[in-house]
KEDRENVEX-128809 format. One record per residue (C-alpha): y, z negated, x negated; residue in three letters. Coordinates in pm, whole numbers, padded with zeros to 5 digits, always signed. Layout:
<pts>
YZXala
...
</pts>
This chain:
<pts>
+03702-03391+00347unk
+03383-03220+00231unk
+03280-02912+00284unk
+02974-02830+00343unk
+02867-02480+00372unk
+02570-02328+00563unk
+02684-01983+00619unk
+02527-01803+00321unk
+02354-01529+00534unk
+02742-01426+00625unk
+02878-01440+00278unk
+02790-01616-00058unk
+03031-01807-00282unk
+03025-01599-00597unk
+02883-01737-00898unk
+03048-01806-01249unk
+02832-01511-01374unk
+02993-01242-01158unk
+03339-01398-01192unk
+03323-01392-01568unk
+03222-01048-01553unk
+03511-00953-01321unk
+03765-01107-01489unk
+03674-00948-01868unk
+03663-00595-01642unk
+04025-00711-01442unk
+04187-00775-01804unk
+03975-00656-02110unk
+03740-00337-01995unk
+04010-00210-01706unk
+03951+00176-01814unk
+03867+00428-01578unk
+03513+00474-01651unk
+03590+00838-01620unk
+03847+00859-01892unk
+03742+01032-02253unk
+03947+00761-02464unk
+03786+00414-02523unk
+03919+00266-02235unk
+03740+00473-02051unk
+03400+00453-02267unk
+03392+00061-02225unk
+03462+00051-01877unk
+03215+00346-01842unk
+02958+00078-02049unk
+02983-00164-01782unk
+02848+00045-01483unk
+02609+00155-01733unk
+02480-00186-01777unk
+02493-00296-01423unk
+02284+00010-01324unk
+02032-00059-01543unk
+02009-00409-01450unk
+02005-00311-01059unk
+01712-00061-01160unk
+01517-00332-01355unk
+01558-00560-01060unk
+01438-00277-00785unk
+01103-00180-01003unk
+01298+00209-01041unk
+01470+00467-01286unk
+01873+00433-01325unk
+01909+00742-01189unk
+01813+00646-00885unk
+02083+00358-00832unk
+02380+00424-00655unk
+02712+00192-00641unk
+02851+00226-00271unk
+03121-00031-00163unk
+02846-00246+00073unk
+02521-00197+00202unk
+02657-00086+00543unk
+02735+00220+00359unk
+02430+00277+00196unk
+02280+00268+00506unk
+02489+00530+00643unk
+02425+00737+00339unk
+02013+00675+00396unk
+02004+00746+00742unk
+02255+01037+00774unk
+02144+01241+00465unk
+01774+01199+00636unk
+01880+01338+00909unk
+02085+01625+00757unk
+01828+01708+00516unk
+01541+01734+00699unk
+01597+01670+01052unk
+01627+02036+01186unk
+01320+02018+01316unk
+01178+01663+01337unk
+01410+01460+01574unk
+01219+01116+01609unk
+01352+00814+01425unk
+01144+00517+01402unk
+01323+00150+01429unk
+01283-00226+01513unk
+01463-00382+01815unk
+01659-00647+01583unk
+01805-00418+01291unk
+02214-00483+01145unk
+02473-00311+01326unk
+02441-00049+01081unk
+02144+00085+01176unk
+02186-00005+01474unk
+02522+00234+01540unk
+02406+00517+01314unk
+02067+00615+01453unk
+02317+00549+01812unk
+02571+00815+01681unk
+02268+01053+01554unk
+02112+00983+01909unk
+02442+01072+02074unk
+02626+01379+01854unk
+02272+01521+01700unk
+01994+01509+02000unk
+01792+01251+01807unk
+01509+01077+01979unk
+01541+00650+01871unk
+01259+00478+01923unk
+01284+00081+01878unk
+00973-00167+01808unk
+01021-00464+01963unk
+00742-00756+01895unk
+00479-00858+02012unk
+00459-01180+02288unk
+00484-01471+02032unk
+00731-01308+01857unk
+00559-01147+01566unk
+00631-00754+01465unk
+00309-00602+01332unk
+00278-00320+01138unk
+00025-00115+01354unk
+00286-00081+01608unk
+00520+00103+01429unk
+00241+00370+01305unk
+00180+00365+01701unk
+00482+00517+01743unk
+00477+00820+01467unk
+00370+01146+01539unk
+00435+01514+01346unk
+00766+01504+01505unk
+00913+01203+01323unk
+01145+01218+01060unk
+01237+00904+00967unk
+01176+00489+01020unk
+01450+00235+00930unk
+01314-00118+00892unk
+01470-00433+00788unk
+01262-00690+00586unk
+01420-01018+00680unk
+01642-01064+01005unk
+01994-01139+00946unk
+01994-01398+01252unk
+01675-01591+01237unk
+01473-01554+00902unk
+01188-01330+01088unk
+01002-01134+00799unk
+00907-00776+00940unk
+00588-00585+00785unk
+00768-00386+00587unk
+00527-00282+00307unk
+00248-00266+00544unk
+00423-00048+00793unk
+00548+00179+00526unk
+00232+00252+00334unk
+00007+00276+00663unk
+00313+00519+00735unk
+00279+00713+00437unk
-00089+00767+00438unk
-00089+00899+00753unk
+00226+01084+00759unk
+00341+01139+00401unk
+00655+01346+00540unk
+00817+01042+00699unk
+01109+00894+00501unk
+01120+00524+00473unk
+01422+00324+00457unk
+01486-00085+00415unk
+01753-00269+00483unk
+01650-00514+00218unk
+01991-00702+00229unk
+01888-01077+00342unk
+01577-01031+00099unk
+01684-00894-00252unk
+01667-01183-00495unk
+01514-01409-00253unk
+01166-01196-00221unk
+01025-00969-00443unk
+01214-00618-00353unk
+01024-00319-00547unk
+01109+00010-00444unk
+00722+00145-00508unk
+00582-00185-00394unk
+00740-00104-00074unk
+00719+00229-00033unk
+01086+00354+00010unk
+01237+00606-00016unk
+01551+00436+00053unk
+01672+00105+00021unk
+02018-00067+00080unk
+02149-00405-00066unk
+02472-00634-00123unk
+02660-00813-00355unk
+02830-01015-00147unk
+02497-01155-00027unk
+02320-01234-00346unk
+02631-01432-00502unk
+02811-01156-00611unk
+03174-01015-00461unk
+03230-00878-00180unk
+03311-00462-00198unk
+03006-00346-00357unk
+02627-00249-00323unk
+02423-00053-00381unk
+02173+00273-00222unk
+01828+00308-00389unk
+01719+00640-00342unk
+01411+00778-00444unk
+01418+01044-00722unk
+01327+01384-00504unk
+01467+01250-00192unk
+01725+01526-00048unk
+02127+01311-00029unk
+02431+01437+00120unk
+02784+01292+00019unk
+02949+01072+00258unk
+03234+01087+00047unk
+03390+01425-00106unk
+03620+01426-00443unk
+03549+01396-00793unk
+03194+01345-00972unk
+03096+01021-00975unk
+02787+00876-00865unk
+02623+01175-00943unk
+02877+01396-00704unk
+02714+01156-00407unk
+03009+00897-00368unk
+03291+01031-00479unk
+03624+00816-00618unk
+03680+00580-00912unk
+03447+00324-00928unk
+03520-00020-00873unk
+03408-00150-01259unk
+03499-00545-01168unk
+03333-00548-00878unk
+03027-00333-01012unk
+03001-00577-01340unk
+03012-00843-01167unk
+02697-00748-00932unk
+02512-00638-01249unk
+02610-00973-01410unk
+02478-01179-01087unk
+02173-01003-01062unk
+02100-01046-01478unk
+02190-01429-01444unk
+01962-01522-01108unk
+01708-01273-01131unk
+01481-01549-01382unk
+01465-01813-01137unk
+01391-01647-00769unk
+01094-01823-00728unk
+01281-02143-00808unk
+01535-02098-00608unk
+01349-02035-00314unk
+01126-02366-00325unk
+01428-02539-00342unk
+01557-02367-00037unk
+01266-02408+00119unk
+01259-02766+00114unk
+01599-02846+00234unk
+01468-02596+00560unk
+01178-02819+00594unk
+01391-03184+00544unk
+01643-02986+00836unk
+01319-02922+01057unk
+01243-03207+01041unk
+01594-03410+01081unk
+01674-03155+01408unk
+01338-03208+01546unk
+01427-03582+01667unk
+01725-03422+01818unk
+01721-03425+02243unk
+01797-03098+02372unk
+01756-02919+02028unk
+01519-02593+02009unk
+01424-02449+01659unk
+01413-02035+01714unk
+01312-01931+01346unk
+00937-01937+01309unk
+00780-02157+01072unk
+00687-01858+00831unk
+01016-01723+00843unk
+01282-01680+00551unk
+01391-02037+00458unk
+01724-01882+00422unk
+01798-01851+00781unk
+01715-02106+01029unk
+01837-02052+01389unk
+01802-02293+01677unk
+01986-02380+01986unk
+02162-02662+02096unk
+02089-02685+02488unk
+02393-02671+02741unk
+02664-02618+02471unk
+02791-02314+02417unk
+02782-02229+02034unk
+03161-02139+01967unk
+03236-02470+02112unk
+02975-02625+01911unk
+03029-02440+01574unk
+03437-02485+01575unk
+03350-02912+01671unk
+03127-02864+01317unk
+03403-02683+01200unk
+03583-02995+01233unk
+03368-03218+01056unk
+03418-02982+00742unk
+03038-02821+00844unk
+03040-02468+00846unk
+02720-02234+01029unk
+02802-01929+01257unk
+02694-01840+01609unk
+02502-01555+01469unk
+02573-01248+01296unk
+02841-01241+01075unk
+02941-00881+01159unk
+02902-00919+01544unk
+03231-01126+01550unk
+03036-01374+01839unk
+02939-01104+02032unk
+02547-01117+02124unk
+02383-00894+01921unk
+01999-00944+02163unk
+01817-01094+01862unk
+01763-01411+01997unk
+01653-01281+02317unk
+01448-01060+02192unk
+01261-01318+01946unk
+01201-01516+02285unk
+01517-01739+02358unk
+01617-01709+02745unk
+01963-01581+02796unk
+02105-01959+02855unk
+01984-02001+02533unk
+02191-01699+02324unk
+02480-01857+02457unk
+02331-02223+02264unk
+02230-02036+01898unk
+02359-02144+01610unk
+02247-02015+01249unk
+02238-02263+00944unk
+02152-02030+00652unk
+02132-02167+00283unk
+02196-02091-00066unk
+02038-02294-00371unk
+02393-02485-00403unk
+02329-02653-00104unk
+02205-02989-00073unk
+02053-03275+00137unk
+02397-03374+00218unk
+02496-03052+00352unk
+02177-03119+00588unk
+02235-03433+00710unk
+02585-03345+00762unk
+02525-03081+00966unk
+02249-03299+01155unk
+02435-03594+01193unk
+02730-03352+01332unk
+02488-03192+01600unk
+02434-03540+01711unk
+02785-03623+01711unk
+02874-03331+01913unk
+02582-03340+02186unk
+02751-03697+02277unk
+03130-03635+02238unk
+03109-03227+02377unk
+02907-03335+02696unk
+03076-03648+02785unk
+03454-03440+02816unk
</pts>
């Protein structure tokens, strides 16, 4: 049976690029890049070139790259060295309603253990997060605002740039931080563009393997450790680096980074042809706005729970999730939040796409909605 897979905001299938890359690291270059010998100076070579890859990519200097073991840690890093560092005095922390668990749980535990005020920007009525509302909510006493650029569970693009630099000009103090994971190398991702100070991606998203990301953080911005030990990573994330796992990000992000643009009108039309297909569907709702990422597409299947529906697609060698990844099924709010009644989280499904998928894998997973509506309601 085929498979066909639409879960790419959960994981990626790594490509030949970052395998090759692992595998010369796992059995050629298998120093520790902290050795003196030449072991050590090749292995040592690869993190080297991955760095400066990852800072050609993010618009920024090498030195201001740092390998972590997934952007959930980065994020932790961001966020809790903000609030170490300067947070003595300002205790406001600005936030959307619909970040990653990750933010999500650390500005909770800073709330909880550190007297940290969270405030969360939800959007507006039709679903749309502008920028202005965010600057609404800063005053003298904020330290920091944590902002996602594309939702993890339906596609939504949040101002990011225009938040941050309104943010900036008016309160130059504030530190800015993006969890750019479900965007880096499908938008453009420049750390100046955007004005970060901080930004966290994955590998695991972006086609690479799963164990490694990486923390952009701006040259002058104040980090504590998370990790305490030896040297590496500048004495900020200490232990021996992962070299496979780091070459093979580098190597991913070296052999895509030509053809984003391509990559996404391709994407974008197989969102459009599944629009389209799940639009003559009864009892089908499409929660993703139209100018959302193409990646993501999140709708709900009316009166059918979504574990029921995803394990019957399951079946049929179809393969989508019931949300985020990370949430395990739980409800995370998103959909609510973005307007979907609370029948309705119970319906969602997400389809999200890579550029190896195909028309196939659409009308697969269409034909399999259809299949299901009849056979799930009628038992």
């Amino acid at each position: 049976m085929p498979i066909h897979y639409l879960d790419n905001a959960a994981t990626t299938k790594p490509c030949k690029a970052a395998v090759d890359a692992m595998m010369r690291c796992f059995s050629e270059h298998y120093g520790n890049p902290s050795s003196l010998h030449k072991a050590g100076l090749l292995a040592q070579q690869e993190t080297d070139h991955a760095r400066v890859v990852l800072a050609s990519a993010l618009g920024c200097d090498t030195r201001e790259i740092i390998f972590t073991s997934c952007a959930t840690e980065s994020t932790n890093m961001a966020l809790r060295s903000t609030a170490a560092a300067y947070g003595r005095r300002r205790k406001k922390i600005i936030t959307s309603a619909v970040e990653h668990a990750s933010v999500k749980k650390t500005l909770a535990y800073l709330s909880d253990s550190e007297g940290f005020e969270i405030v969360e920007v939800k959007p507006d009525e039709t679903g749309t997060y502008r920028a202005i509302d965010f600057l609404k909510e800063c005053d003298d006493n904020t330290v920091m605002i944590s902002m996602m650029m594309v939702n993890n569970e339906t596609g939504h693009v949040l101002p990011v740039k225009e938040a941050f630099s309104m943010i900036k000009r008016k309160f130059p103090h504030v530190i800015t931080h993006c969890d750019a994971v479900q965007a880096f190398m499908k938008y453009p991702v420049k750390a100046n563009a955007l004005c970060a100070d901080f930004i966290s991606i994955s590998g695991h998203k972006v086609h690479a393997a799963k164990g490694v990301g990486t923390l952009y953080a701006r040259k002058g911005v104040k980090l504590r450790a998370l990790i305490f030990g030896g040297k590496q990573e500048r004495e900020l994330r200490a232990g021996t680096e992962s070299v496979p796992l780091i070459a093979g990000f580098g190597a991913t992000v070296e052999a895509l980074s030509s053809d984003i643009e391509k990559r996404f009108n391709y994407v974008k039309e197989l969102n459009i042809s599944l629009r389209e297909r799940l639009m003559q569907l009864d009892g089908v709702r499409i929660i993703s706005p139209e100018n959302a990422s193409p990646y993501v597409l999140s709708i709900v299947v009316s009166n059918i729970r979504s574990e029921i529906m995803l394990h019957y697609l399951e079946a049929r060698g179809v393969y989508v999730s019931s949300g985020s990844a990370c949430s395990k099924g739980a409800g995370s709010g998103v959909p609510e939040i973005f307007g979907a009644s609370s029948k309705e989280a119970d319906s969602v499904l997400r389809i999200s796409f890579s550029s190896e998928n195909t028309l196939e894998d659409v009308c697969a997973l269409v034909d399999g909605i259809a299949a299901g509506q009849k056979e799930i309601m009628h038992n």
